[in-house]
C-alpha positions in Angstrom: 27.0 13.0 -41.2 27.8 16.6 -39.8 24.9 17.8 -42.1 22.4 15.7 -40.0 24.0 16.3 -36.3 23.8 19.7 -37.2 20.2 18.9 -38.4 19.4 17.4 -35.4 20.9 19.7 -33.2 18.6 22.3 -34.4 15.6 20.1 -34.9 16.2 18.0 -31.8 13.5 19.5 -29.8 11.0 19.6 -31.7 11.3 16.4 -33.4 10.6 15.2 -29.4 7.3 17.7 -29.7 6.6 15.6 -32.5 7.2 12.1 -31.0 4.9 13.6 -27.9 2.1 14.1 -30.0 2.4 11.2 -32.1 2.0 9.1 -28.4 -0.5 11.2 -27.6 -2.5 10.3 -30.6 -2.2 6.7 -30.3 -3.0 7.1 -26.4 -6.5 8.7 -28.2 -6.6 5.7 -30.5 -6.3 3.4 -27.9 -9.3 4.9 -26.0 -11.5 4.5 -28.8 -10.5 1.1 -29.4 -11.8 0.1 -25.7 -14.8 2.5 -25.9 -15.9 0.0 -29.1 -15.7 -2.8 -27.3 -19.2 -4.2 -25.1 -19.4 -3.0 -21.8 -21.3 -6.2 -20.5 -25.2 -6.3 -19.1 -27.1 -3.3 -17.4 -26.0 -4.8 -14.2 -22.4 -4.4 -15.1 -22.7 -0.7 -16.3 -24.6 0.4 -12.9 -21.8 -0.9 -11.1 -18.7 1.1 -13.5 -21.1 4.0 -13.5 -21.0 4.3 -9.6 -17.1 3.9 -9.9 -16.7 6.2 -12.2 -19.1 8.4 -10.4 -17.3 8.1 -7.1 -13.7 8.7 -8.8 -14.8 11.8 -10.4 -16.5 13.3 -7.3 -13.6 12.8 -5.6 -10.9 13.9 -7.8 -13.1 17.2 -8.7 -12.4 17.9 -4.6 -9.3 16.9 -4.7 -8.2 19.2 -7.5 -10.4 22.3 -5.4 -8.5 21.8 -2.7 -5.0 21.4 -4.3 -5.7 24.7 -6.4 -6.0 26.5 -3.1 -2.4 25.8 -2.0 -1.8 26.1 -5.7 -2.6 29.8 -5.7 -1.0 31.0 -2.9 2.2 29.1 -3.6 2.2 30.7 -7.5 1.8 33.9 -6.1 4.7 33.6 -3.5 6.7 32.2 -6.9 5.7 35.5 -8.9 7.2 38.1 -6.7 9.6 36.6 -4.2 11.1 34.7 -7.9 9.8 35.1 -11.1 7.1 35.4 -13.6 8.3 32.5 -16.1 9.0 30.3 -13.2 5.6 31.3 -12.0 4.3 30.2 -14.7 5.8 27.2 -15.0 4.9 26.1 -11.6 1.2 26.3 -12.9 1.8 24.7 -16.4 3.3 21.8 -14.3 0.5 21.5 -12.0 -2.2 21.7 -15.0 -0.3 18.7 -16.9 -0.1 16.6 -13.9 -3.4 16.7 -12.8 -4.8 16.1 -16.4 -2.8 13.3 -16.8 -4.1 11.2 -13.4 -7.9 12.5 -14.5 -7.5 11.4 -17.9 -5.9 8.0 -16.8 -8.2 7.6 -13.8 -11.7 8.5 -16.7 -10.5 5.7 -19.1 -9.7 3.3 -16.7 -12.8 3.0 -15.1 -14.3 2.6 -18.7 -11.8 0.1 -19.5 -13.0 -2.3 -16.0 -16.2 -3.5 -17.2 -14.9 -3.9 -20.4 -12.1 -6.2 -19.6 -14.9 -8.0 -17.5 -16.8 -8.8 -20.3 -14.0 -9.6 -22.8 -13.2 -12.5 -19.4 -16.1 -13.9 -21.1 -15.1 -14.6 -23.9 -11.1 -15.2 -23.2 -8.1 -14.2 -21.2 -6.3 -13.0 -24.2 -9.3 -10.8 -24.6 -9.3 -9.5 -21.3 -5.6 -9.0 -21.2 -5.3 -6.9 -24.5 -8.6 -4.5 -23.2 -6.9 -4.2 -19.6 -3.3 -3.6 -21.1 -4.7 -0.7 -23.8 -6.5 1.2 -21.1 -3.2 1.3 -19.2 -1.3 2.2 -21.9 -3.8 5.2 -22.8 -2.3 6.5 -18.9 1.4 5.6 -20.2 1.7 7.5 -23.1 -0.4 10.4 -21.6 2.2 10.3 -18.9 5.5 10.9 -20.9 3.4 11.9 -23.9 2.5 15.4 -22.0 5.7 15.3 -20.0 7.9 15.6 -23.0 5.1 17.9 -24.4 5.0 20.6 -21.6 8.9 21.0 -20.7 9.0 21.3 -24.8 7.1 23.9 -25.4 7.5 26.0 -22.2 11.7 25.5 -22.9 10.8 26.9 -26.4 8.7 29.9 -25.3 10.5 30.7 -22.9 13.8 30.5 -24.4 12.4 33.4 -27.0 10.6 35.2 -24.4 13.5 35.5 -21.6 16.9 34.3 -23.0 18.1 30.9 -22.9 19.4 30.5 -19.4 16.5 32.0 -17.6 13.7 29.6 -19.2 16.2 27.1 -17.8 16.5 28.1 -14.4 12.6 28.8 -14.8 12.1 25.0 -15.4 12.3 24.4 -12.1 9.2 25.9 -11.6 7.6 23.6 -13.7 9.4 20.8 -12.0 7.9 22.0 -8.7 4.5 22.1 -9.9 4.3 18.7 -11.1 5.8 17.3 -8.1 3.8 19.1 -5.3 0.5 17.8 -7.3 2.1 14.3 -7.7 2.7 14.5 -3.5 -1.0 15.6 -3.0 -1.8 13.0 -5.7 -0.2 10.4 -4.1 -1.2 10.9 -0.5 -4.6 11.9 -1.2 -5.3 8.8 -3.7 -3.1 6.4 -1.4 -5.2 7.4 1.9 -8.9 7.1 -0.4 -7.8 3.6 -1.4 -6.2 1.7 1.6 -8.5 3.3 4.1 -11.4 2.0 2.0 -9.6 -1.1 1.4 -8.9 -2.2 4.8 -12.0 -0.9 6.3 -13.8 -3.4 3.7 -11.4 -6.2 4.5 -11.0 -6.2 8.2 -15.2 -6.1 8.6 -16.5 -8.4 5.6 -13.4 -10.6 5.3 -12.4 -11.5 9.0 -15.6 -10.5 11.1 -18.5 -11.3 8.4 -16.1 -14.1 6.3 -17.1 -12.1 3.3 -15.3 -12.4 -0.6 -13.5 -9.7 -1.8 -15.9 -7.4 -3.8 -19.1 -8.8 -2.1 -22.3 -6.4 -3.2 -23.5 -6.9 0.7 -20.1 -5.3 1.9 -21.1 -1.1 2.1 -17.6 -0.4 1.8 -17.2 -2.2 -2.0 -18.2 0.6 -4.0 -15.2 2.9 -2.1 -12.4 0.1 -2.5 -13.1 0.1 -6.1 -13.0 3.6 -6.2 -9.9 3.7 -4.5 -8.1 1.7 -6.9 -9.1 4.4 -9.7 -7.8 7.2 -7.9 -4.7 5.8 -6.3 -3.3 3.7 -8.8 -4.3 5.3 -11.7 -4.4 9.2 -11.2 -2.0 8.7 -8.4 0.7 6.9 -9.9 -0.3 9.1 -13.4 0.7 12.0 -11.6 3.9 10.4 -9.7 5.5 9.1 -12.8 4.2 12.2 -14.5 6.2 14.2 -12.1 9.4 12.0 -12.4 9.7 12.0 -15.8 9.3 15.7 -16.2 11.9 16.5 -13.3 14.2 13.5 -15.0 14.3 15.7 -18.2 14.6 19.0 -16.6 17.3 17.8 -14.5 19.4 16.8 -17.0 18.7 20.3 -18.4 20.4 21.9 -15.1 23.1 19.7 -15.6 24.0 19.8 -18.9 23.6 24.2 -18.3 25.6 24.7 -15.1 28.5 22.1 -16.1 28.9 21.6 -20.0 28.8 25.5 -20.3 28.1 26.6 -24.4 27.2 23.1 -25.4 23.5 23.2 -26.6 23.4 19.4 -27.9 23.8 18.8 -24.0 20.2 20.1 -23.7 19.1 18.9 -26.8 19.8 14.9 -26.1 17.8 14.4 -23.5 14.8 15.3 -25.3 15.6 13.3 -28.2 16.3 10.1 -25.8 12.5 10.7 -24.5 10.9 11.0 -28.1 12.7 8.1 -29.0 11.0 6.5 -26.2 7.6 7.5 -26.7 8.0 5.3 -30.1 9.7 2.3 -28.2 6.5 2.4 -25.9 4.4 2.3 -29.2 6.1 -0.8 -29.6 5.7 -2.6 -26.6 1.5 -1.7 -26.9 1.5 -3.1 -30.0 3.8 -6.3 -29.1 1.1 -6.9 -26.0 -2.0 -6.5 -28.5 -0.5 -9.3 -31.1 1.2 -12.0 -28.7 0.2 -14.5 -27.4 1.3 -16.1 -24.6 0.9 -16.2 -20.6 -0.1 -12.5 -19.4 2.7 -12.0 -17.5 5.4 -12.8 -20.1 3.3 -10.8 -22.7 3.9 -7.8 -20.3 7.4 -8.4 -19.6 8.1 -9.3 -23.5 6.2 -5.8 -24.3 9.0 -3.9 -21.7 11.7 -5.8 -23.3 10.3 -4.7 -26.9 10.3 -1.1 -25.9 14.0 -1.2 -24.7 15.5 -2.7 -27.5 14.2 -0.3 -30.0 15.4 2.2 -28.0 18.7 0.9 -27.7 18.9 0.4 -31.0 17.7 4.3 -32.1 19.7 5.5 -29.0 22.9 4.8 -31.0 22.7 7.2 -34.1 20.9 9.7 -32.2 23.9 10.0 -29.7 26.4 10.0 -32.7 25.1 12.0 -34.5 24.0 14.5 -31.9 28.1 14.5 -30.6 29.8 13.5 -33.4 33.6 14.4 -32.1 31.9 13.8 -28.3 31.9 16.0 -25.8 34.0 17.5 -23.1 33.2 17.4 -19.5 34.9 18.7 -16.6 38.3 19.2 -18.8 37.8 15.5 -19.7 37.1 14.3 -23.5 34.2 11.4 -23.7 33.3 10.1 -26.6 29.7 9.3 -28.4 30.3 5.8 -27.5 30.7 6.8 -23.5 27.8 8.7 -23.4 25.6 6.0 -25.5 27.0 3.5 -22.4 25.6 5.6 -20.7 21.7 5.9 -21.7 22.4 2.3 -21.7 22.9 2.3 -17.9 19.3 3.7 -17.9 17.7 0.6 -19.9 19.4 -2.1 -18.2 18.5 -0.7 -14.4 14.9 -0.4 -15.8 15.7 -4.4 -16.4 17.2 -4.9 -13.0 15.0 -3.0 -10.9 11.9 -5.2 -12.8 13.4 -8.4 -12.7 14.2 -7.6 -8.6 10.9 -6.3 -7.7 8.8 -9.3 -9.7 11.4 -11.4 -7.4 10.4 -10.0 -4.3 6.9 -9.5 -5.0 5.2 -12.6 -7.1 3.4 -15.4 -6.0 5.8 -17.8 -8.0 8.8 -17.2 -5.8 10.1 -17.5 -2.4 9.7 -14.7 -0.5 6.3 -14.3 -1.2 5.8 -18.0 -0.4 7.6 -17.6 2.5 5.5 -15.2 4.4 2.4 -17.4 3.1 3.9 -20.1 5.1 4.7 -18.0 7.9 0.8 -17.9 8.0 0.8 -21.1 9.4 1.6 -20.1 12.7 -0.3 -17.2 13.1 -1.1 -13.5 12.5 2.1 -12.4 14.1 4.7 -14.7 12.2 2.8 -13.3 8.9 4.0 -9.8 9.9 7.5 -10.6 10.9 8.0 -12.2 8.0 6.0 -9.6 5.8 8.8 -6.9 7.5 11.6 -9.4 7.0 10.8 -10.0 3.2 10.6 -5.7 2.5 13.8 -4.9 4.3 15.7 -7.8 2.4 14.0 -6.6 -0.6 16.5 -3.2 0.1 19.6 -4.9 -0.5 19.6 -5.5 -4.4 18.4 -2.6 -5.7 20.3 0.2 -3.9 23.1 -2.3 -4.7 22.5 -1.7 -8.8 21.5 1.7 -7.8 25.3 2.3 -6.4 26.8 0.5 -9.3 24.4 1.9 -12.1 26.1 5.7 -10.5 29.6 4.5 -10.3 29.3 3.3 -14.2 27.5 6.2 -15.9 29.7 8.7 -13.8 32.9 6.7 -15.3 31.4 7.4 -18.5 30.3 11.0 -18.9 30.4 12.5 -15.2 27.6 14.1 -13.4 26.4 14.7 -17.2 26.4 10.5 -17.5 24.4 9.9 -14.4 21.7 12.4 -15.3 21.7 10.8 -18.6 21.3 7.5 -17.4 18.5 8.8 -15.3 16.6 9.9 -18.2 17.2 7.2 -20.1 15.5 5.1 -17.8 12.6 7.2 -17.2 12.4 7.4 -20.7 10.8 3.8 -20.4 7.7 5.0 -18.4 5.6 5.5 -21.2 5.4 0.8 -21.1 6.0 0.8 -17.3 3.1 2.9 -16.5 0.8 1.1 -19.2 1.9 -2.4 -16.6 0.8 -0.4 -13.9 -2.8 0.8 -14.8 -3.3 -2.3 -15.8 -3.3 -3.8 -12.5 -6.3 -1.1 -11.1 -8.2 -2.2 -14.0 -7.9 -6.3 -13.5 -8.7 -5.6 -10.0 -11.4 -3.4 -10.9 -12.7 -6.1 -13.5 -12.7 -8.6 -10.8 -15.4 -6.7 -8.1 -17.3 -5.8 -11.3 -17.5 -9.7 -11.8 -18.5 -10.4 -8.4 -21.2 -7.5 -7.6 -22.6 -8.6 -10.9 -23.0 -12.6 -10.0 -20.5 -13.3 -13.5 -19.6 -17.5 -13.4 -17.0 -18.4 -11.3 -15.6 -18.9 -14.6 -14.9 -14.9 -15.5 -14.2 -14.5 -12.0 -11.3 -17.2 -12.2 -9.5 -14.9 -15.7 -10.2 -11.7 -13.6 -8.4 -13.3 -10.3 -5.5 -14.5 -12.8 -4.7 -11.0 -14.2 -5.3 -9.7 -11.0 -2.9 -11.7 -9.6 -0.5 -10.4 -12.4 -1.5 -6.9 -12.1 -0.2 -6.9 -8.4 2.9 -7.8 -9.4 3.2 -5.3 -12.0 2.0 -2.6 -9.5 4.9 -3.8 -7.2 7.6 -3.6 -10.2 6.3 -0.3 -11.5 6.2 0.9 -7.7 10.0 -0.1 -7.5 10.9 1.5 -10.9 9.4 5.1 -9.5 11.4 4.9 -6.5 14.8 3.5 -7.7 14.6 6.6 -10.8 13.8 8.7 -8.4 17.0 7.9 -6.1 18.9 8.6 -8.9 17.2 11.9 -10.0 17.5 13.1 -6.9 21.2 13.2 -6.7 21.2 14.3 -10.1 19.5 17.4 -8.4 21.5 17.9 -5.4 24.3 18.1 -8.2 22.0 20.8 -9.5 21.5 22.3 -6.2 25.4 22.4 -5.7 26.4 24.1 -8.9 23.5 26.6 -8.8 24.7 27.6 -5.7 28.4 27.9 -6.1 27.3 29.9 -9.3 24.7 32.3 -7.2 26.9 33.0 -4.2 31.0 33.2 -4.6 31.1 32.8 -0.9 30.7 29.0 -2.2 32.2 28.6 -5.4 35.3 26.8 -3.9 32.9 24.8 -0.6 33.3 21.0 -0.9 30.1 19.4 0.8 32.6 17.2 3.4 31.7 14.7 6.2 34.3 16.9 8.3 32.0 19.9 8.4 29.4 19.4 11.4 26.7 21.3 9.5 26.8 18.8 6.9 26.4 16.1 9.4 23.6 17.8 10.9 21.8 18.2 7.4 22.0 14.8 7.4 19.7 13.7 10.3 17.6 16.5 9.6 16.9 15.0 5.7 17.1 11.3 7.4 14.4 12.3 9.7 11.8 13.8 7.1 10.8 10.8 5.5 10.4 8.8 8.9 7.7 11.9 10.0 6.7 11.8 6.5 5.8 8.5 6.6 4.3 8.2 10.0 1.5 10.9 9.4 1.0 9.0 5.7 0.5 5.6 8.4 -1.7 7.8 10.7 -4.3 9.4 8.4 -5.0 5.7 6.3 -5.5 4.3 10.1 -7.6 7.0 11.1 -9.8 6.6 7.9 -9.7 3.1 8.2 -11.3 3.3 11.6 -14.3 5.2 10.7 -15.0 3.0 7.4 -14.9 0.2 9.9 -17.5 1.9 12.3 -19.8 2.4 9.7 -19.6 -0.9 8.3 -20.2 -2.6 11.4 -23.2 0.6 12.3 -24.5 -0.3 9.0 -24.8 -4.0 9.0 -26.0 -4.1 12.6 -28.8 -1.3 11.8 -29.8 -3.4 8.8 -29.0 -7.1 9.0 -31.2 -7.9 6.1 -28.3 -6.1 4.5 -26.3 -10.3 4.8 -29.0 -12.3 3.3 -29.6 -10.0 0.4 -33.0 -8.1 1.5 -32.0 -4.7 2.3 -29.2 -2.6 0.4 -25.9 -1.3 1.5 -25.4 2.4 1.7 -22.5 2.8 -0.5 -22.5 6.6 -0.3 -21.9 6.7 3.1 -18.4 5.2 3.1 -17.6 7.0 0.0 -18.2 10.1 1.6 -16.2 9.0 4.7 -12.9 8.4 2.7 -13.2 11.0 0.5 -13.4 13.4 3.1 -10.6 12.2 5.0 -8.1 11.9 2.1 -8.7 15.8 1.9 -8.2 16.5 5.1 -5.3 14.6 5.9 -3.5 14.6 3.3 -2.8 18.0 3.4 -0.2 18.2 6.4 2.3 15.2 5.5 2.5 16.7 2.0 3.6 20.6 3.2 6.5 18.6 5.2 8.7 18.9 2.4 7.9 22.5 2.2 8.0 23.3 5.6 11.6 21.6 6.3 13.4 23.4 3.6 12.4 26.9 4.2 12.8 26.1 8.1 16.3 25.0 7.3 17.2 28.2 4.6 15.8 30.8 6.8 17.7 29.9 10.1 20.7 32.1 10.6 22.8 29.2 12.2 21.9 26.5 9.7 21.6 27.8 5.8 22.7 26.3 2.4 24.9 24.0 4.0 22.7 21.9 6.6 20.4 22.3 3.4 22.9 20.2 1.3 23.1 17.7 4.1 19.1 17.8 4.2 19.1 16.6 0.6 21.8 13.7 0.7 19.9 12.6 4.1 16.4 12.5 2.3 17.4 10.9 -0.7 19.3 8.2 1.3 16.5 7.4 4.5 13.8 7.9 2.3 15.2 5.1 -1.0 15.6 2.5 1.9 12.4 3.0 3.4 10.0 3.2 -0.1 11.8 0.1 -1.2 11.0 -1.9 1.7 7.5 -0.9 2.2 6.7 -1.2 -1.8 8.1 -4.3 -2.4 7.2 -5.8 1.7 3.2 -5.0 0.9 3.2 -6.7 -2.4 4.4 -9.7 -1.0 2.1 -9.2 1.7 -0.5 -8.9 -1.1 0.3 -11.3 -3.1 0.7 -14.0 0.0 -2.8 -13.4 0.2 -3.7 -14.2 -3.4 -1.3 -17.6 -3.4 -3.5 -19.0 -0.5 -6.8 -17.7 -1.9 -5.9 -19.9 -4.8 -6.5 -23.1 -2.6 -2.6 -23.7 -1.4 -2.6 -23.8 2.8 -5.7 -24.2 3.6 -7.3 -21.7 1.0 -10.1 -19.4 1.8 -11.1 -19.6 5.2 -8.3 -21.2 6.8 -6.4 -20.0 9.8 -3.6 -19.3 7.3 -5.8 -16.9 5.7 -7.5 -14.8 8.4 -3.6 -14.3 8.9 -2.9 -13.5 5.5 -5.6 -11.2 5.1 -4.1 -9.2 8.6 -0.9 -8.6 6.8 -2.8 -7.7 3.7 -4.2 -5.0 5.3 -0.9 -3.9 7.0 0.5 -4.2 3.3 -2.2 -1.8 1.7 -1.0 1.4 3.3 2.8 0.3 3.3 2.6 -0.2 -0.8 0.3 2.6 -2.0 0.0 5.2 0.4 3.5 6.0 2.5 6.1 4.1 0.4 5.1 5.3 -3.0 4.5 9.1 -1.7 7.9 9.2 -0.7 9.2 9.4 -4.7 7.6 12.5 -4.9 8.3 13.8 -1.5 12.2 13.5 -2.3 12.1 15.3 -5.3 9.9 18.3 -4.0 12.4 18.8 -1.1 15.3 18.8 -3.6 13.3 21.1 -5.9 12.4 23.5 -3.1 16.3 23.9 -2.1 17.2 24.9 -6.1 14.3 26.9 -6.5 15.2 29.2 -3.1 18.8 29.8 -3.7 17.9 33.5 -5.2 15.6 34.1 -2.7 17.5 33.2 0.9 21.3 32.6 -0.4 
C-alpha cells in the first residue's frame, strides 16, 4: 500500500497527462464517427456549409482581435512580472481558443447530420447530436488537464517548484480573459441575430423559426455555433483550468512541504476524463427518453468517479494529512471530493427544475401569457430571482461541509471535484446548439414535418440542458472564486509582512468599501453586455425590415434573402462591443491597486463583493431566460393557444428578453468573476 501511494505520488501527474490524452483520443474518435455518417441531400449541405462558413469567418476576427489585447497584455506580464507567467498567459489563451474552434468546427458538422439521422429515428438523432458534444467535452478538460500538466512540469524543472506555481496564474488569466471575450463576443453574435430574426419574422411577418425567407436565419444559426459552442468551450475551458490551479495555490501557500496536496487534484481530473468516457458511451448504448439518457449518462460519470475517487485519495494520503495544525484523515478529504459530485447533482436537478417545460415555473410564466406581454415578463423575472434561492442555498452548505472536512484545502477540493464533471456536462451542452441547429437545417431544407417534429423534441431537451450546464458554470464558479480570494489572502500575507497578521473584518471601512465597489462591477458589467445585444439587435431588425420591404418577392418565395448582410452586421458588432464590458474586470482592479487611499484591502472587499452580486445575478438571468425559452417551446407545442395565439406573440416577447439574459450577460459573468480574482493574485508583486 505505501509502495503504490508512493507510486502514485510520483506518478500522479502524469498518469493525469495520460488520462488527458486518452479523452482526447476518443474526443478524435468521436469526430470520425459523425464525419461517417450521411450528411443529408445537396440542399442540406449548402445550408451547414453557409453555417460553418459564417462561424469560421467570424471566429477567425474574433481571434485577430483578441490577439491584439493579447499582445500587449503578455508584454506588460513579461516585464512588470515574469517570463514563465508570461508565458503561461499565452499557453492559456492558445488552449482556450482551440478548444471553442474545435468544438464550434465539429458541431456544425454534427447539425446536418443529426438532421438526417431525424430521418431515420430519434435514437439516431440523439446519439449523432450527443457525440458531437461530447467531442467539445472532452476537448474541454481533455486540454485543460493537458496544458496546466505540462506547463507545471516544465516549469517546475525550468524555474523551481514554487515559481511555476505562482506562474500558473498566468495561465489561469489567459484562459479566462479569452473565455470573457469568448463569451461576450459569441453571446452578443447569437442573441442579437436571434432576436433581430424573431421580433421581424415571428411577430411582424408571423414567420416559423428558421424560415429560409427570414434574411436574418443564416446569422441565428450561426450564432448558436459560436456562442454555445466556442463560447461555453472556452468558459468551461477556463473554469476547469483555474479550478485545478486554484487548488494548486491552496494546497502551496497552506499545506506547506506536502507535494501529494498538488498532486490529488490532478489525479481527481484524470479520473474524471475516464468517468466522462463513460457517460458517452452510456448515451451511445441506452435507450430510453433523451432526456433521461442524458441525465443517466451524468449520473454514470459520477459514480465511477466516486467509486475510483476512493483509492486514489487513500492511497495518495495514506496516514491523511494535516491542515492548519489539524489532522484529517483520507476518509475527510474523500468526503470531501464527494461534496463536488453531489452539488454537480444538486445544481442539475435545480436548474432542470427551474428551466423545463415539464414543471411549474416554466408553466407558470406560459400561463402568465395569457394576459399579456407584460404579465409574461413579470413572471419571467419572478421565476429567475426565485430560481436564486436553492442553489446559493447548497452553495453555502456544500462550503460549510467541505471546510469541516479538510479546510480551505476541502473546499478547493470539492471545487475541483466538481469541475472534474465537465468533461459530460459540456458534451449536454453542445448538444443543445446542435439540436437547435438540426432543426433550422430541417426547415430551410422543406424536411416532413415529421423530422422537424424529432428535431423540435431534442431541441426542446437541448434548452434544458443549456440551462443546467449554464447553472453548473456559474455555481463552480462561486465556489472557485472564494477558493481564490483564499489564494489572494495567503499570497498576500506571504508577499507583504505588513499583512501577515490582517484579518479581512466587516469592522474595517475599507473592507466595506471593497464591497460595493465588487457588488457594483457585475451590475455595469452586465448593463453594457444588455446594451451592445440591444444595439445589435436594432440594426438586424432594420435590415430585415429594409430588406423585405426593398424585395417583397423575398415572402412568397421569388426573390432571395441576403443572408450576408445580417451576418456581416452581427459579426461586426460582437467585435466592437464586446471589447469594453470585458476590460471592466481589468480596469477595476488595477484602479483599485494603484490608488494610494484604497489598496490590497478595498481589493479584498472587491473580490468577496463580485463573487457575491455577480452569483445572484448569473443565476437569475440563466435560469429566468430558460424558462423564458422554454415557455415558448411548451406553447409552440399546441398547449394555450399554440402558434399564433395571443399567448404566443407574448411568449415569443419574453423569449427575446430571455436570449440575452441566458447567453450573453448571465453566462459572461463566470468568467468575469474569476478574471477579477485572478487579476488581484497576479498584481500583488507588482503594486503590494
Amino acid at each position: 500500500m505505501m509502495l503504490f501511494a508512493l507510486s502514485l505520488l510520483n506518478s500522479g501527474v502524469p498518469l493525469s497527462m495520460l488520462c488527458a490524452v486518452i479523452g482526447l483520443v476518443f474526443a478524435f474518435f468521436l469526430i470520425a464517427t459523425v464525419i461517417r455518417k450521411s450528411a443529408g441531400n445537396e440542399r442540406m449541405r449548402q445550408i451547414s456549409a453557409a453555417v460553418q462558413e459564417g462561424a469560421k469567418a467570424y471566429l477567425n476576427r474574433q481571434v485577430v482581435t483578441i490577439s491584439a489585447i493579447a499582445v500587449v497584455i503578455f508584454l506588460l506580464l513579461f516585464f512588470f512580472r515574469d517570463h514563465p507567467t508570461a508565458i503561461g498567459f499565452v499557453i492559456g489563451a492558445f488552449c482556450s481558443l482551440s478548444a471553442g474552434f474545435i468544438g464550434m468546427r465539429i458541431a456544425v458538422i454534427a447539425n446536418v447530420r443529426t438532421t438526417q439521422a431525424a430521418s431515420q429515428s430519434r435514437t439516431a438523432a440523439l446519439r449523432i447530436a450527443f457525440n458531437g458534444g461530447a467531442v467539445t467535452g472532452l476537448l474541454v478538460v481533455g486540454l485543460a488537464l493537458l496544458a496546466v500538466a505540462i506547463f507545471y512540469t516544465i516549469a517546475g524543472k525550468m524555474v523551481g517548484h514554487d515559481k511555476a506555481v505562482r506562474s500558473l496564474v498566468g495561465l489561469a488569466l489567459g484562459a479566462s480573459l479569452i473565455s470573457v471575450f469568448a463569451r461576450l463576443g459569441g453571446g452578443i453574435y447569437t442573441k442579437a441575430a436571434d432576436v433581430g430574426a424573431d421580433l421581424v419574422g415571428k411577430i411582424e411577418k408571423g414567420l416559423e423559426e428558421d424560415d429560409p425567407r427570414n434574411p436574418a436565419t443564416i446569422a441565428d444559426n450561426v450564432g448558436d455555433n459560436v456562442g454555445d459552442c466556442a463560447g461555453m468551450a472556452a468558459d468551461v475551458f477556463e473554469t476547469y483550468a483555474v479550478s485545478l490551479i486554484g487548488v494548486i495555490l491552496v494546497g502551496a501557500l497552506t499545506i506547506v512541504g506536502n507535494p501529494a496536496a498538488i498532486v490529488y487534484p490532478f489525479v481527481l481530473g484524470g479520473i474524471s476524463v475516464l468517468g466522462a468516457i463513460c457517460g458517452v458511451l452510456f448515451v451511445n448504448v441506452a435507450n430510453a427518453k433523451p432526456a433521461g439518457v442524458l441525465m443517466g449518462a451524468v449520473g454514470a460519470s459520477a459514480l465511477v468517479s466516486a467509486i475510483l475517487f476512493w483509492p486514489a485519495t487513500h492511497q495518495l494520503f495514506p496516514k491523511g494529512l494535516t491542515i492548519a495544525g489539524v489532522a484529517r484523515s483520507p476518509t475527510q478529504l474523500y468526503f470531501a471530493s464527494l461534496i463536488g459530485l453531489v452539488m454537480t447533482a444538486v445544481v442539475v436537478v435545480i436548474t432542470n427544475y427551474y428551466t423545463s417545460m415539464r414543471y411549474l415555473p416554466v408553466q407558470k410564466i406560459a400561463h402568465a401569457s395569457e394576459t399579456g406581454h407584460a404579465t409574461n415578463i413579470i413572471a419571467g423575472l419572478a421565476v429567475g430571482q426565485h430560481a436564486t434561492a436553492l442553489p446559493v442555498g447548497f452553495i453555502g452548505i456544500a462550503i460549510l461541509l467541505s471546510f469541516h472536512f479538510a479546510g480551505l484545502y476541502g473546499i478547493a477540493i470539492a471545487v475541483m471535484s466538481m469541475l472534474s464533471m465537465a468533461g459530460i456536462i459540456i458534451s449536454l451542452d453542445a448538444f443543445g446548439p446542435i439540436t437547435d441547429n438540426a432543426g433550422g437545417i430541417a426547415v430551410m431544407s422543406n424536411l416532413p414535418k415529421e423530422i422537424r417534429a424529432v428535431t423540435d423534441e431534442l431541441d426542446a431537451v437541448g434548452n434544458t440542458m443549456k440551462a443546467v450546464t449554464k447553472g453548473y458554470a456559474i455555481a463552480s464558479a462561486g465556489l472557485a472564486a472564494l477558493v481564490l480570494f483564499g489564494s489572494y489572502v495567503e499570497e498576500l500575507k506571504i508577499h507583504n509582512v505588513a499583512y501577515a497578521e490582517f484579518h479581512f473584518s466587516l469592522t474595517e471601512p475599507k473592507v466595506i468599501i471593497g464591497l460595493f465597489i465588487g457588488g457594483l462591477l457585475p451590475f455595469i458589467f452586465t448593463a453594457f453586455s444588455m446594451d451592445a445585444v440591444g444595439k445589435a439587435a436594432g440594426a438586424v431588425v432594420r435590415e430585415v425590415r429594409r430588406q423585405l420591404q426593398a424585395k417583397p418577392g423575398i415572402l412568397t418565395g421569388q426573390d432571395k434573402p441576403d443572408y450576408a448582410t445580417c451576418v456581416d452586421i452581427v459579426t461586426k458588432a460582437a467585435l466592437r462591443e464586446m471589447i469594453v464590458p470585458a476590460l471592466l474586470p481589468l480596469i477595476f482592479v488595477v484602479a483599485v491597486a494603484v490608488i494610494p487611499q484604497l489598496g490590497p484591502v478595498v481589493l479584498g472587499g472587491l473580490l468577496v463583493g463580485t463573487i457575491v452580486t455577480g452569483l445572484f445575478i448569473a443565476i437569475a438571468m440563466t435560469s429566468g431566460g430558460g424558462a423564458w425559452d422554454n415557455a415558448k417551446k411548451f406553447i409552440e407545442e399546441g398547449n394555450l393557444g399554440g402558434k399564433g395565439s395571443f399567448a404566443h406573440a407574448a411568449a415569443v416577447t419574453g423569449d427575446t428578453v430571455g436570449d440575452p439574459y441566458k447567453d450573453t450577460a448571465g453566462p459572461a459573468i463566470n468568467p468575469m468573476i474569476k478574471v477579477v480574482n485572478i487579476v488581484a493574485i497576479l498584481i500583488i508583486p507588482i503594486f503590494f
